[in-house]
N, C-alpha and C positions, 0 to 999 in steps of 0.2 A: 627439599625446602624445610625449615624452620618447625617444630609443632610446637611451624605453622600448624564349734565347734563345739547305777545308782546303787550309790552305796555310800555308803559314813568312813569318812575316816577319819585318826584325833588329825589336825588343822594345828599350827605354826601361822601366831597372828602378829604380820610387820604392818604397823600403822604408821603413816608422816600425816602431817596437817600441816597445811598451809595458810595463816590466817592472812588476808589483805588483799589476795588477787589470787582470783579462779584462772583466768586465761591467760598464758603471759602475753602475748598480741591478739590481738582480733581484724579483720579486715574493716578499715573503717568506713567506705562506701561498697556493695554491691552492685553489678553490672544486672541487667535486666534479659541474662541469656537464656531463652527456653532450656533448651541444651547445647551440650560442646561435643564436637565431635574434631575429627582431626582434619586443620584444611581451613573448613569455614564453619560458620558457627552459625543461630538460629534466633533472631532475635530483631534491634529497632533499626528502621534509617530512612530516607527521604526525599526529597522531591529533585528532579533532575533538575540544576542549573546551569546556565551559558555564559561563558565565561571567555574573554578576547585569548588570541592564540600566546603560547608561551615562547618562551624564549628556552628551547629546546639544541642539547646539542646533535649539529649535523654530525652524521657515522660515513664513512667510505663509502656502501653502497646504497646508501639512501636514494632514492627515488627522486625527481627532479619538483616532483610535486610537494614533498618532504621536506628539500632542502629548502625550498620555498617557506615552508611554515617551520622549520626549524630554527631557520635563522632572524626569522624576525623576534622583536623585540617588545612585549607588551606595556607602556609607559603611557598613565592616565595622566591627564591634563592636571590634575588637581588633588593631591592627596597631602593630607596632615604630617605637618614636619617635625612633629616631636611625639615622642611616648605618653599616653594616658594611663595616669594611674586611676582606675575604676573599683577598686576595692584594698583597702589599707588593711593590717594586719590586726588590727582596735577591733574595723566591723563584721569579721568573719566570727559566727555561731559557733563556738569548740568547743567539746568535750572537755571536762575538770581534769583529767590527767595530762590532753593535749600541750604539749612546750614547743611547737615548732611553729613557727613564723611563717603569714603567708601573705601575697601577695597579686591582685591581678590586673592587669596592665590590657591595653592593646596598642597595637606597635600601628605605626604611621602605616603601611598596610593597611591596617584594620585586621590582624590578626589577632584575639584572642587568645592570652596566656594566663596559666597560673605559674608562680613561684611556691616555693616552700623552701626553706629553710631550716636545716635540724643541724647542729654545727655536730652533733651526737652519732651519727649516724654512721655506717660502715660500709652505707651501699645509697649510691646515687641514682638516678634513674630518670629519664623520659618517655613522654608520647605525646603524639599526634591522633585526633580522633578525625577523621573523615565522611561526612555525612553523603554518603557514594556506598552504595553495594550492588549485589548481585539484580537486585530491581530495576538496577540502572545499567542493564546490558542490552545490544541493540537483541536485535531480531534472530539476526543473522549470525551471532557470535554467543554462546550460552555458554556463560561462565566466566565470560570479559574480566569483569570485576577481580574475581578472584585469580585467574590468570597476571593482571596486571598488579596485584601484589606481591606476586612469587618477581616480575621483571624489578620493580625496584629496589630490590636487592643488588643487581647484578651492575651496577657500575652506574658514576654520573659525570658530569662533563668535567667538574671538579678532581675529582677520582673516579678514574676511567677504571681501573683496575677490579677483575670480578670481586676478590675479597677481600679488598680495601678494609670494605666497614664491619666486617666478622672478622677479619684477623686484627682489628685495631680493637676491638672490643675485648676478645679472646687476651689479648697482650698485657689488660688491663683489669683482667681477674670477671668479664662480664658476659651478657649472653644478648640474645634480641629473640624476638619474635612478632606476630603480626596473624589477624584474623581476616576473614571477609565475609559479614553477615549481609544478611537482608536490605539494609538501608545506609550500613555502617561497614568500615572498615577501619582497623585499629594497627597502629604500629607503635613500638616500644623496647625499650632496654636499657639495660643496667649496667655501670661498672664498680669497682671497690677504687676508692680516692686513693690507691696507692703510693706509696712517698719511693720511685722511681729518680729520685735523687734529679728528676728535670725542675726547670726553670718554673714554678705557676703563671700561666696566663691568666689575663684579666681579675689581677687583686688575683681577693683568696678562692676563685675558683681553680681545681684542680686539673689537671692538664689530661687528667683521663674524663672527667665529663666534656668540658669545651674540647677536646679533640674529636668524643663521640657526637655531642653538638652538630658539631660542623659539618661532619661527614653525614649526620642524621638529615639536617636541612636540605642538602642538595636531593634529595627525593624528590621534593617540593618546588624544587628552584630548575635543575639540571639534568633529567635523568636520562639513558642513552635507548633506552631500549633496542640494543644491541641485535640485529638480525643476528648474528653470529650464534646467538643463544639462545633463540627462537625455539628451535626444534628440541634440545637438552628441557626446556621447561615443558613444554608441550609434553612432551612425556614422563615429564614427571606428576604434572596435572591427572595424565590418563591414569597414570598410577595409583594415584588418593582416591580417582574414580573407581577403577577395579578394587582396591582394600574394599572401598565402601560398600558394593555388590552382596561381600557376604557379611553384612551388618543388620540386624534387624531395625534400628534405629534410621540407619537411614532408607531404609526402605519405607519403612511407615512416615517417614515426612515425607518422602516425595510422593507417597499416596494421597497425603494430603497434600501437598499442591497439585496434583494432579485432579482429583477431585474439585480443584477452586473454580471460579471464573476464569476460564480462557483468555481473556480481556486484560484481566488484574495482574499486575507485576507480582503478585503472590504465586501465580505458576511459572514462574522461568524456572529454567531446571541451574540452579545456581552454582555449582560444583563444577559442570563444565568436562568434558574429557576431547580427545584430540579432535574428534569429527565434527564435534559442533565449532569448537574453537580457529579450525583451519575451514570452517563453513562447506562440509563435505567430504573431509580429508579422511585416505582409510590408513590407518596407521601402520606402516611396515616394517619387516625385522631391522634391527639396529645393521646401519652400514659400520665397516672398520675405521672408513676416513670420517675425522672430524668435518662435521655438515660446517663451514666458515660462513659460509653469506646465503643471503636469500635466492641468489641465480645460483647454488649447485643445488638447490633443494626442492621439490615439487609439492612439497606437504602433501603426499598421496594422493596427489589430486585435486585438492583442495587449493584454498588460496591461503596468503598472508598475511595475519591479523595483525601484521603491525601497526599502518595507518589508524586502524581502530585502538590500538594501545592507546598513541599517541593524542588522537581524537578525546579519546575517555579520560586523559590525562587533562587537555586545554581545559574540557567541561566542567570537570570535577572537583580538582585540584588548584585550587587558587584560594587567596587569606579567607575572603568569608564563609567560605565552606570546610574550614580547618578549627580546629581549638589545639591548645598544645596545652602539655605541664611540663615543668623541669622542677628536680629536687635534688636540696646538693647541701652541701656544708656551708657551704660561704653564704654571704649574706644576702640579703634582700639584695641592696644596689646591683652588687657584685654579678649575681643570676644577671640580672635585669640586663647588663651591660651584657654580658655574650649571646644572651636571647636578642638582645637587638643586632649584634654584629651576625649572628648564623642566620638568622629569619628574616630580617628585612629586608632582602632581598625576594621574596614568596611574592610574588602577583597579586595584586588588588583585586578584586573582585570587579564585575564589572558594574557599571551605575543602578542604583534598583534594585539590584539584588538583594534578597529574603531567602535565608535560608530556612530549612525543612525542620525549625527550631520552636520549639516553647515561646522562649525569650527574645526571638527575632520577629514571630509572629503578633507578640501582644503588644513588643512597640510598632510596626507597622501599623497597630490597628485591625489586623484581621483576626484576632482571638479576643476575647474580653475573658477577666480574670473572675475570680468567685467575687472580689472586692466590688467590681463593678456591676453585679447584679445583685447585691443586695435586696434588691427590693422586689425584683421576681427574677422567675428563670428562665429561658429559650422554649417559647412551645411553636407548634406551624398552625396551621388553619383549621387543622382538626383536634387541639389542643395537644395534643401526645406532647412528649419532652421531648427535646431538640438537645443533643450534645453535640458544640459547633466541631471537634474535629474528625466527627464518624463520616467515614466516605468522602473525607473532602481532599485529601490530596492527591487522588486519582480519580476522582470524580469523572465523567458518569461509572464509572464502574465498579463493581462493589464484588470483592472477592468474594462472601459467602452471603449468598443472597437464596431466596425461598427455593432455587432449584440444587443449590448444592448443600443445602441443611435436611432435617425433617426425614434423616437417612439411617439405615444399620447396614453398616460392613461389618464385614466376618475375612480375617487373614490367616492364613496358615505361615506361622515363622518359620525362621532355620533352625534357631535353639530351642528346647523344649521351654517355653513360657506360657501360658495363662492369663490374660487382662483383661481389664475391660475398661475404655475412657470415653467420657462425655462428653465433647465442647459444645459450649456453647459459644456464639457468636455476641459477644458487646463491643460499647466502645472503647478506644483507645482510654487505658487506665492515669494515661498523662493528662487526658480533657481536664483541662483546667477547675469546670465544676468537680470532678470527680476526684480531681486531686487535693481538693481544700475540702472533704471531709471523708473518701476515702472506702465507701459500702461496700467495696468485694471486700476489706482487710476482714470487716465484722461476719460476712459470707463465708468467707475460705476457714474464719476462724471456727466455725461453728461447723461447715462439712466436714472435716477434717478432723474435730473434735474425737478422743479416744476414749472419754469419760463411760462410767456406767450412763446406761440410757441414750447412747448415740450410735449410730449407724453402724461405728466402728468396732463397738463393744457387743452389739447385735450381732454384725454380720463374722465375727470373730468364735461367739460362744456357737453359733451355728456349722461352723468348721469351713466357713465360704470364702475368707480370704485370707493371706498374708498381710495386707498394708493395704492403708486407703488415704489416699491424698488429695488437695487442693490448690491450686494456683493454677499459674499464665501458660499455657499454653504455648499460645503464639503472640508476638504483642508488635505492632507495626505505628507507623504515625496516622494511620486510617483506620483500621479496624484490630478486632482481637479478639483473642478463643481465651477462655478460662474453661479449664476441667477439671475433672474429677478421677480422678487415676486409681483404677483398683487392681493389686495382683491376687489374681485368684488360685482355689488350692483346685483337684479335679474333681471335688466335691462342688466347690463354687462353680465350674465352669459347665458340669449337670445342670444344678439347680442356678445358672445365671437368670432365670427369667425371674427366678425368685429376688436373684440379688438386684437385679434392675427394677423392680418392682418396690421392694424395700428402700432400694438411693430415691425414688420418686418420691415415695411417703414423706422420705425424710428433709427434703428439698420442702415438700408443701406445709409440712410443719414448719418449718423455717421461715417459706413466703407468709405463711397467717400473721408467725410470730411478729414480721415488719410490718405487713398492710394493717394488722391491728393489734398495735405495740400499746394496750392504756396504760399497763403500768409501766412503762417506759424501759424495760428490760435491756432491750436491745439498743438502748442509749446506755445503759448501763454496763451493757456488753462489750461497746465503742467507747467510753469513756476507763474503761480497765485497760483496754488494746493501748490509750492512748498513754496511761500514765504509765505501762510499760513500754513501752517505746519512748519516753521523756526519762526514764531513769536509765535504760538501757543506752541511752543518747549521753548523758551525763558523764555516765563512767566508763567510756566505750574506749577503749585504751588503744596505742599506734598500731597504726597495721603495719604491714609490708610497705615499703616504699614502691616497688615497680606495680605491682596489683593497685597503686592508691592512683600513680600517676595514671594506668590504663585506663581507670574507671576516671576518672577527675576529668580527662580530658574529653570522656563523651557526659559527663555531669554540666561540662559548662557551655553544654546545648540546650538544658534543659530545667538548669535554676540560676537565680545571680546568684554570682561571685560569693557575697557575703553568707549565704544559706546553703550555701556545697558542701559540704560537710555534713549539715544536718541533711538535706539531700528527701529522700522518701519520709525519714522518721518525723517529717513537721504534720501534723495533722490537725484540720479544725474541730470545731461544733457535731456533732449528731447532725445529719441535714433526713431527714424523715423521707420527704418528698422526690427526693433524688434515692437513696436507698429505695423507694416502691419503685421508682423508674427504671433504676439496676437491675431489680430482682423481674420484673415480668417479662425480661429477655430472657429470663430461664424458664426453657419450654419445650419440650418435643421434638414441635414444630420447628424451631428455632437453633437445632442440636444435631449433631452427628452424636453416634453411638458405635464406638469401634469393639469391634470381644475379635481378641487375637488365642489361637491356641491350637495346636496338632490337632487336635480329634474334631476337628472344621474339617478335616479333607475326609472324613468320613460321609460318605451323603448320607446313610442314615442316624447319623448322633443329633440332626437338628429336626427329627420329626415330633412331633405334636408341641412344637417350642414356637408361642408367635412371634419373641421377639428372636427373628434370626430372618435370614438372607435366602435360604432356601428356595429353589425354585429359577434364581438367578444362575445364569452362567458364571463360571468362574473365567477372569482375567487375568493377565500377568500384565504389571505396571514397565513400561517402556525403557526405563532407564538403572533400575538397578533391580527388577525382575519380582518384585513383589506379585505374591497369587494371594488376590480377594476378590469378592463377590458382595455385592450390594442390592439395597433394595428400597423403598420408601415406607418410612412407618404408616402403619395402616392409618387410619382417622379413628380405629375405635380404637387400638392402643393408644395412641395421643391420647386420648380422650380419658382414658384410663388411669394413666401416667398423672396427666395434667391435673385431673381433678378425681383423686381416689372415689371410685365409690362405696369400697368397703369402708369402717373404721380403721383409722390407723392404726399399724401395731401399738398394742399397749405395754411393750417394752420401752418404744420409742419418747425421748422426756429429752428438753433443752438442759444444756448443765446447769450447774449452779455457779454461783462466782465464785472466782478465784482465791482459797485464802495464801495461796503462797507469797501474793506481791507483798513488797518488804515494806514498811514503814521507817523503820529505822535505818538510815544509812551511815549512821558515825562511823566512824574510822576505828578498829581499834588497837591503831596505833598514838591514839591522840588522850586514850585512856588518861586517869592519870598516875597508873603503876607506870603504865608504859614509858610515858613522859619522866617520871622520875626516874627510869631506869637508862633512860637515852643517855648516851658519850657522842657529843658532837666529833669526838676526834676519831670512830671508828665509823670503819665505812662497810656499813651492814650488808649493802649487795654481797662480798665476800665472806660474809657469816655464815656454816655449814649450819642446817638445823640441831637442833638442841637433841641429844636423847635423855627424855625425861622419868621413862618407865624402861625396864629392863627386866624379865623374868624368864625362867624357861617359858613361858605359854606367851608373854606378847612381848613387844619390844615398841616402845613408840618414839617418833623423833616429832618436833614441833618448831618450828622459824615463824615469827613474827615480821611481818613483809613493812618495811617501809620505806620502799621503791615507790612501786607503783600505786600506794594512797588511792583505793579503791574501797569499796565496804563487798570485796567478798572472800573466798575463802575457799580453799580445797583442802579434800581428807583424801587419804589413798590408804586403802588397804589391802597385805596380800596373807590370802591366806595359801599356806603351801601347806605339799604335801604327795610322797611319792607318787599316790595312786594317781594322777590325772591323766599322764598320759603312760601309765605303765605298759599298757599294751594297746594294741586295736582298738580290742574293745570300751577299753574304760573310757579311752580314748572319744571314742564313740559316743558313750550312754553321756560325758560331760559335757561334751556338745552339743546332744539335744538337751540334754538339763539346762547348759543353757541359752538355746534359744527357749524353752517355754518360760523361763523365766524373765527372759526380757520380753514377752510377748504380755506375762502376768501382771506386769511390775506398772505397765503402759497405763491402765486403768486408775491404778494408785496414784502415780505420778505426772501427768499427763500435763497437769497445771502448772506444775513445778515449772516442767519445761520451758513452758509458757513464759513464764513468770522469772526467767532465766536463770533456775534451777537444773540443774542438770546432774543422771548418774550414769555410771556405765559397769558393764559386766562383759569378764572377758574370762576365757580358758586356755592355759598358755600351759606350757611346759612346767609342771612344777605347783605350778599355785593355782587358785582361782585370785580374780583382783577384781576388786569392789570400789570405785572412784564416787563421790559425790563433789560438787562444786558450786558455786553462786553467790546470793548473796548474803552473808555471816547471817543475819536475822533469822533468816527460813531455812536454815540448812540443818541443823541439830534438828530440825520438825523432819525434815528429810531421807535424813539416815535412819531416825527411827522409824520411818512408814519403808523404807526398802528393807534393813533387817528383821523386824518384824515377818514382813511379807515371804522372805527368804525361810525363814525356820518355818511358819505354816505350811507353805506350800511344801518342805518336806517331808513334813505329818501329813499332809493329805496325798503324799505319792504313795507313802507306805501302808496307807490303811486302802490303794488300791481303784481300779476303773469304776468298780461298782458301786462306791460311795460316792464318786466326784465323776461322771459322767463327760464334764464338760472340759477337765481337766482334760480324761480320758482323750478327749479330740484334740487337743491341744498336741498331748503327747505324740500322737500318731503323727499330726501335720508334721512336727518338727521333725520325724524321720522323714516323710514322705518327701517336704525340701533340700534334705541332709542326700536324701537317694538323688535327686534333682542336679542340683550342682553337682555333683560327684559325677554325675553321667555327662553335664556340659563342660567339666574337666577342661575337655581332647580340644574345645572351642578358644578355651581363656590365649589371648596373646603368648610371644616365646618369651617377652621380659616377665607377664606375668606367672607363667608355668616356672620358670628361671628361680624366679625371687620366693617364691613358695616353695623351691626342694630347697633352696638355701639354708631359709629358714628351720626345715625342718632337720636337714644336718648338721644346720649349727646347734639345734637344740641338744644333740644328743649327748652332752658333755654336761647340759645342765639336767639331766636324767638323773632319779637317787636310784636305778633297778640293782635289786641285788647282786 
């Protein structure tokens, strides 16, 4: 199926600047995936709805029961005879560089589309987003969901043929693919409007989208779900299931669904392999005859989940539980007109139907928006805050509830790794209050923080972690985990009581800083977040067409029409009150606390440690073999945790504000040298940069951008020089140089970041290279606090450990990770082992060795 690196030597300095635009594309909306893995992914989707039977093609051995519901025909007494157009191309929010033209519609269906239009464009693309996942498989059948993504592939009544829609894709320069999350299921793909010297249907669309089109809709309309192919998927499912086995990733999510409520569609084991899928089936050696129909095949035992295909299909798959986009050259109308010829034919939804939506729910009436509470907010009988969509779409049951929180597990992985993460349990981040002002943005920005005086700069100078992060977790239409993600060094994972000890401090500095915010800091905090995300929204330049339509089409579950685009980046007011409500679900009590790491299977590495699991039996998790052991935090660590009773570290200090955000965003292309110097008649995209400087020691080239009309800017520099990777060794000492130096640089720059600044450091064959980029104002502040920082830090390596101690640890970890990976080598995938000797033999020609 589809996926579905010390010593001086003289330096040789090539400089280009790029004035105008740092990124040449950026993705312009973000999907809300925890993570991706291969197969199915981690992430939103929603409430199971019923929907009248489809008009399904009957197959040769179909079942008499089958042919029954195959052949009928689902046609609603009453449905709207013409196309709405619900958002004009005037009222969509875009970005200043944005030029493509958009459109959204719902077809007499009631199906939900976007258009776009870029007549520019080189690559066309669709999807469908399906609010249907793995939550919505029956009992009896684990992995349904994603199963029945891999069948729609394989032929529809339309074109019956297996690879009909991958070789017409293939023919047309394109590709497809398709996920199956938690609540969602995503399908899509691309072709190039190739000029195939055929006839264009419908106007100026070209005959490689509307062919892909057509053959894309019948998923939705016609699909066969072919016994014939039953068994060939089946094992290809078991397949993704066995990769997955020796994954640590996915072992540690199904620890935690396995950990969840019983009850809660949060534990289905989503991924699926043959025995749940054939409900029993033991999977046997491949026979040499092709398996044809469902009476040569016994599914080991088991039975045949086709009925349930087809079932999960009638339910799920119908117009109002669909969104679409289509993107293409031709015009608005033009789209419009083959969106209505492929789709209108998709099944109405049945009467009443509400789907598991933002925007389906607040016009029904069952959500109220920040707007409508203006004047107070949802409390219950005992005053607490009330956010209307925690626990409410599977209501009574609550996946992480007081028995499956208030816990520390301890995992022993496959690969040598070290972590340690926190979830907590809040509400869903979409809750309409929480989405018009937004307190985990101002949360995760401040956990997460790199500055001197934060966790990370702490737990860093003490030699206790690699990297400390913040965000979502797990994020569903009912509940959700935010964490705290720390990798740790095997200094950190000794002294983790310390490190967990220090993340509490610094969490309760944080809670003080909200509950008694006088001088309104942390309004001040949210009010920086805010106006960078409004400039970053401004000048946020085209993405990818297929990544835009995949995401667009689960966006317009989730915002109007008009504001997709801007999408997450809209945010209100400072809301105070909701901000304490947010934060006092971080608690303990209220948290799972995971530390993964080899020296757990030691039973004695966890003695005199109280925050550890010790004492518990050790388990192995049922479906891809994870060994951990758990235990419940005691009431005096809570207590401990909760409300320090020592003083806080007195390293620990909130940042200060940002001075990286730009004020200036002029152009400077609009200069008025620049202006004077413009020739309307040359076409600057094909301008090579300028070399302006030329010497034995630097060479620099310089292009002024008047493309993309942005206010930022990129410098690149390389510095070369034989010795980098002269041997093993040098090879070696440059690689930990620099990792400590992007580990040192973090402290400096961290803002920048922020502030959407950005630099990089890299050690390649030949040279070191030195990138900065962002926005032209703040960026000459930028370079000079990275090169500065670059020539210190190499006077402080050579005057030695005993002068710079902290250095000293720094140094070390960077080997200590450098031995780490080297050792997990033998692990890395065969494309990646592959593409790393490549690299490494292609380099040898760019070698200066004597």
């Amino acid at each position: 199926m589809m996926n579905h690196l010390y010593r001086s030597a003289p330096f040789t300095i090539t400089t280009i600047l790029l004035t105008g635009s740092v990124q040449p594309f950026a993705a312009p909306i973000t999907t809300r995936r925890a993570f991706a893995t291969k197969g199915i992914e981690t992430k939103n989707f929603a409430t199971p709805p019923f929907a009248t039977p489809p008009s399904l093609a009957s197959t040769e051995n179909a079942t008499d029961a089958d042919a029954s519901l195959l052949s009928s025909t689902s046609k609603p007494s009453s449905v709207a005879t013409q196309t709405k157009i619900i958002a004009h191309d005037h009222e969509f929010i875009k970005p200043d560089p944005d030029k493509r033209s958009y459109r959204a519609i719902t077809l007499p269906n009631q199906l939900t589309a976007l258009l776009v239009s870029d007549p520019t464009t080189d690559t066309e693309a669709a999807s469908v987003h399906v609010r249907a996942g793995h939550f919505d498989d029956p009992p009896h059948r684990a992995g349904l969901a994603h199963f029945h993504e891999h069948m729609l592939f394989l032929g529809t009544e339309k074109y019956p043929k297996e690879e009909e829609y991958e070789e017409f894709l293939g023919s047309n320069g394109g590709m497809s693919n398709a996920y199956t999350d938690m609540e969602d299921t995503n399908y899509y793909f691309n072709v190039a409007p190739l000029d195939h010297g055929d006839k264009v249907e419908e106007g100026g669309v070209s005959s490689a989208l509307s062919g892909a089109l057509d053959r894309f809709a019948q998923f939705f309309i016609s699909p066969l779900f072919d016994e014939s192919m039953l068994e060939r998927e089946l094992r290809a499912v078991d397949s993704e299931y066995l990769n997955g086995r020796t994954s640590d990733n996915w072992r540690n999510f199904q620890m935690l669904k396995q950990g969840s409520n019983k009850d809660h569609p949060f534990s289905k084991f989503g991924c699926g392999n043959y025995n749940t899928l054939t409900d029993g089936g033991v999977l046997k050696a491949k026979s040499e005859d092709k398996v044809e129909s469902i009476a040569t095949t016994d599914f080991g035992g088991g039975t045949s989940p086709r009925q349930d295909l087809i079932s999960f299909w009638t339910e799920k798959y119908h117009a109002g539980n669909l969104r679409l986009c289509v993107f293409g050259r031709a015009s608005l109308d033009d789209l419009q007109k083959t969106v209505e010829s492929a789709f209108s034919p998709v099944r109405p939804s049945p009467p009443g139907f509400i789907a598991n939506s933002i925007i389906d729910q607040v016009k029904a009436g069952l959500l109220k928006t920040a707007d409508d509470m203006k004047s107070h907010h949802f409390r219950d009988e005992k005053g607490n805050f009330v956010f209307q969509t925690e626990h409410m779409t599977y209501a009574p049951n609550i996946a992480f509830g007081p028995n499956e929180l208030g816990i520390i597990r301890e995992v022993v992985p496959l690969i040598e790794s070290r972590t340690l993460k926190i979830f907590s349990a809040v509400p869903p981040l979409d809750d309409p209050v929480l989405r018009e002002s937004r307190p985990f943005r101002v949360l995760s920005h401040l956990v997460g923080h790199e500055s001197p005086g934060s966790l990370h700069h702490l737990s860093m100078e003490e030699g206790w972690i690699n990297s400390l992060s913040s965000g979502t977790g797990i994020s569903s239409s009912d509940f959700c985990l935010i964490n705290i993600a720390i990798t740790l060094t095997p200094k950190g994972m000794r002294e983790r009581e310390q490190v967990l000890s220090k993340t509490w401090q610094w969490l309760a500095l944080i809670k003080n800083a909200v509950m008694n915010d006088e001088h309104g800091l942390i309004e001040q905090y949210h009010n920086e977040l805010k106006r960078i995300s409004d400039i970053s929204f401004k000048f946020r330049e085209m993405g990818d067409p297929t990544d835009f339509c995949s995401a667009a089409a689960e966006k317009l579950f989730e915002y109007e029409p008009s504001k997709l685009l801007l999408g997450g980046g809209e945010t209100g007011d400072y809301d105070a009150e909701v901000a304490r409500a947010f934060l006092q679900r971080i608690t303990p009590q209220n948290s799972l606390v995971v530390v993964t790491g080899p020296e757990l299977a030691n039973e004695n590495f966890a003695e005199d440690c109280k925050a550890s699991a010790q004492g518990s039996s050790w388990e192995i998790e049922e479906r891809y073999g994870g060994k951990y052991r758990q235990s419940k935090i005691s009431d005096e660590l809570a207590e401990e945790w909760n409300h320090p009773t020592t003083a806080l570290d007195s390293r620990l200090s909130l940042p200060a504000l940002n001075e990286f955000i730009p004020d200036d965003l002029s152009l400077r292309c609009e200069d008025p040298e620049a202006m004077a110097s413009f020739d309307p008649n040359i076409d600057y995209r094909k301008q090579p940069p300028k070399l302006i400087v030329d010497t034995p020691k630097l060479r620099m080239w310089h292009k002024l951008d008047r493309t993309f009309r942005v206010p930022k800017a990129s410098i690149r520099l390389s510095l070369t020089s034989p010795s980098v990777y002269r041997t093993p060794r040098t090879m070696t000492l440059n690689r930990i140089f620099q990792a400590v130096l992007r580990e040192d640089l973090n402290s400096f720059v961290y803002d920048a970041s922020i502030a959407g600044c950005n630099y990089g450091i890299s050690c390649v064959p030949g040279s070191f290279r030195l990138s900065v980029s962002g926005y032209s104002e703040k960026l000459p502040h930028l370079l000079d606090v990275v090169t500065a920082r670059i020539e210190s830090l190499i006077l402080e390596m050579k005057e030695g450990g005993d002068a710079h101690p902290a250095l000293a640890r720094q140094f070390s970890k960077a080997q200590e990770n450098l031995l780490r990976r080297t050792k997990n080598y033998v692990y890395d995938s065969p494309y990646e082992t592959g593409s790393y000797n490549l690299k490494m033999v292609s380099s040898d020609k760019n070698r200066n060795d004597p």
